[in-house]
N, C-alpha and C positions, 0 to 999 in steps of 0.2 A: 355208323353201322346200323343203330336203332330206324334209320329212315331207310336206309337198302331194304333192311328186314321189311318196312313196311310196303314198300314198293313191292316189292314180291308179293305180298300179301293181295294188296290188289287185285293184283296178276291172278293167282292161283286160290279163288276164292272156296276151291271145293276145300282145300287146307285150312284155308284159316276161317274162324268165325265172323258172321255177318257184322259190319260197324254197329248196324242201327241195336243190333241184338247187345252188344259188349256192355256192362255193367259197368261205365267209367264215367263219373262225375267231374267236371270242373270245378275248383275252388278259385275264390278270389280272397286269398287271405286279408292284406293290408295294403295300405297307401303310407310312401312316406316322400317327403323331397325331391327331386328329382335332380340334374346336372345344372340348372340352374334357376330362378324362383317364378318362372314364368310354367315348367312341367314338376310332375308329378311321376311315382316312380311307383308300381303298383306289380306286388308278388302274388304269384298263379301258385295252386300247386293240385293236387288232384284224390279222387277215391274211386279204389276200383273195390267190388266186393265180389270180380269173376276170380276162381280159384287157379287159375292160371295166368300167365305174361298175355296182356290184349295189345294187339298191334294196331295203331289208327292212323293210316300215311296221312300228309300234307293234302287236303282239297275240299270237300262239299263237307266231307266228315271232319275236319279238325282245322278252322282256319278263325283267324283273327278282320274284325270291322272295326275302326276304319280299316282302309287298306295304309303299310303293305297286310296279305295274309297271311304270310310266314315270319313270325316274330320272334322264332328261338325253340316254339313251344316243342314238348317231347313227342313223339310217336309211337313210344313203346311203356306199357304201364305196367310196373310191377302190383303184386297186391298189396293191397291193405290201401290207407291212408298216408298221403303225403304233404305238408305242408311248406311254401317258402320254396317250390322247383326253380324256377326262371323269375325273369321281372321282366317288367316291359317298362316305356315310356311314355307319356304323352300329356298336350297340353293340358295346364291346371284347370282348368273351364270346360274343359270334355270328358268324356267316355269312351274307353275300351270295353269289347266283349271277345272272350273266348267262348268260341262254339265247337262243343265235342260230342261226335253221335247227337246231335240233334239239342243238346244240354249247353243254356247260355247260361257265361258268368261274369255280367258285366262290373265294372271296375269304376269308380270315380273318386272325387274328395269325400264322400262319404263314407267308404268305409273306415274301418278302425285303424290306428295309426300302428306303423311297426314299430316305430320310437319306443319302446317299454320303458318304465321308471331304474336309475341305477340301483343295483342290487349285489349286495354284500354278501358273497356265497364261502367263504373261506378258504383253504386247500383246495386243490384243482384236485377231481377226482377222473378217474380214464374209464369208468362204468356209468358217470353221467351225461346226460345230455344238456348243452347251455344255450341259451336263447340272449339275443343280441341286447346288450348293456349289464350283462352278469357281470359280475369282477371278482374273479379269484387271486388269492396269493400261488405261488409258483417259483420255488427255488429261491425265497429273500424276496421276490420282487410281486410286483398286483400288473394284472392284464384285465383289460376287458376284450366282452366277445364281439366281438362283429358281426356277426348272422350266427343261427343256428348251424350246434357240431357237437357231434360225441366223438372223444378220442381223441382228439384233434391236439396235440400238447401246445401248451402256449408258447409261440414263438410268433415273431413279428412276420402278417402272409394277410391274406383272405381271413381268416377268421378270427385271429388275434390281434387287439393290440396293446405296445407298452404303455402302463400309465403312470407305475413308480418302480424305478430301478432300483434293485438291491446296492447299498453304499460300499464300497470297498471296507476292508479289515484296517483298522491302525496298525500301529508303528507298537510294539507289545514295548513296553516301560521297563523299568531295570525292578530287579526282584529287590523288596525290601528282608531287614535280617527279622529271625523268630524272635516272637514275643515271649516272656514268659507265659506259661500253662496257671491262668489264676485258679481258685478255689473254685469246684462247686456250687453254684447259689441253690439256696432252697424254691421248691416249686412255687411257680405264682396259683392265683387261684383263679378257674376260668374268666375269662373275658364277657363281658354282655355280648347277645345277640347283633349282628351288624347289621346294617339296615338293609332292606332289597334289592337286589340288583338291575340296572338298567342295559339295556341292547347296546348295543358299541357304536351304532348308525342310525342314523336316522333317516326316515327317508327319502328319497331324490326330489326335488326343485321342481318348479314349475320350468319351462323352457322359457328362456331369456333371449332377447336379440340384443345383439353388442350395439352402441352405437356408435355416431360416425368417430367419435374420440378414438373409440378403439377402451373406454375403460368404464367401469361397470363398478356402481357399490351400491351393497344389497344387503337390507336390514334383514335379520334372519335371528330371531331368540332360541334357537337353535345351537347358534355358535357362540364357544366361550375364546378364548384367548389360546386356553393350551388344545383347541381342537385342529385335527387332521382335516383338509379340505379338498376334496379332486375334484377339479373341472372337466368336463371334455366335451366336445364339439357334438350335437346332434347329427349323426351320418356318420360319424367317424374321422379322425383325422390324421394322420403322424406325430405331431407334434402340438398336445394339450394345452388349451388355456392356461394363464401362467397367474395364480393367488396370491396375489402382491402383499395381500394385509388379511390380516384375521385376529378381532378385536372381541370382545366381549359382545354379541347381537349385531356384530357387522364383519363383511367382506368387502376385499375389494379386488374383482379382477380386470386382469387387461387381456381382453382378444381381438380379431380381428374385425375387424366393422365390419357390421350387416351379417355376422353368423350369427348362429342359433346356440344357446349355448345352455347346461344345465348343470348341478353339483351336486355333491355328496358329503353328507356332515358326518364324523368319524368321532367318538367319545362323545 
């Protein structure tokens, strides 16, 4: 609909405002991976500061080089600022540019990576906004996020994914009989002060690549024996690297050979 809209526009330029005139900047947010390690996978998104929706169709005003020129990109810009709209593709060795209103935003391995570090956010709130490798709790269980989303509830899609499932309830035990009611003890006397307290996480790994084993052990003074450890796949995956061992300053996991892979230390 948004490119009809623009199409029209075109057409009927006493209506709409001039492209070259319209207040809309291209962004090239991030660079991350692409479908396989030969491309790169690179997220556009945009700033208009026109106090109205700017319509800019497919052609001189809003096209992508290399060719093809129509690569997904929008046509129609709400206000304000937007980040992470579309992504595009292309080889790790080159350059995309989006040209809008005359405004290029070219793209390559140099920009900054979408990969963020994992991040331990707590409760899943429905007023927040989460950015890709957040991990909240969510009904017993922990999601991370997949891309940028406010509202979004966690469930396995596009923006969510499972990384530890809530365990089933047991099997409740047979009631034992009452005890007697002993006496009253007298009050103790305060306790000394307890020492400071530390963050529950610590935080996320450098990016690892599995090798061709498929198994991975990784010194880390970090990790003690009774620590919580999540893996997961750079880019995201369904089904999480699996932390075979956790020892006092070491790990051990097993993933797929030649992924990318990084972790999160818990206590």
């Amino acid at each position: 609909m948004s490119r009809l809209i623009g199409a029209v526009c075109a057409i009927a330029l006493a209506a709409c405002p001039r492209v070259a005139q319209a207040q809309v900047i291209p962004l090239a947010d991030c660079v991350t991976q692409g479908s396989d390690p030969s491309r790169l996978q690179a997220w556009f998104g945009y700033r208009n500061s026109d106090p109205t929706v700017v319509f800019i169709p497919l052609g001189p005003d809003n096209f992508f080089v290399p060719p093809p020129a129509d690569r997904g990109q929008p046509t129609s810009f709400e206000t304000g600022e937007f980040h992470r709209v579309f992504s595009v593709e292309f080889p790790s060795a080159g350059l995309v540019t989006w040209t809008l209103a005359s405004v290029q935003a070219p793209a390559d391995r140099t920009l900054p990576s979408c990969d963020g570090p994992l991040t331990w956010l707590g409760e899943w709130d429905a007023t927040l906004t989460y950015e890709t490798n957040q991990i909240v709790s969510y009904l017993g269980s922990s999601w991370i996020a997949l891309r940028r989303n406010s509202g979004q509830l966690p469930q396995a899609g596009a923006d969510w994914n499972l990384l530890a499932q809530k365990g089933d309830v047991g099997v409740q035990g047979e009631r034992g009989e009452r005890g007697a009611e002993g006496p009253q003890g007298i009050q103790g006397l305060p306790g000394a002060d307890g020492a400071p307290g530390f963050s529950p996480a610590f935080p996320a790994s450098t990016i690892f690549t599995v090798p061709a084993t498929g198994r991975l052990t990784i010194a880390d003074p970090n990790v003690r024996a009774d620590s919580v450890v999540i893996a997961v796949y750079v880019g995201g995956s369904l089904l999480p690297p699996a932390v075979t061992h956790i020892g006092d300053g070491q790990i051990g996991i097993l993933a797929l050979p030649g992924k990318r892979i990084r972790y999160v230390v818990f206590k």
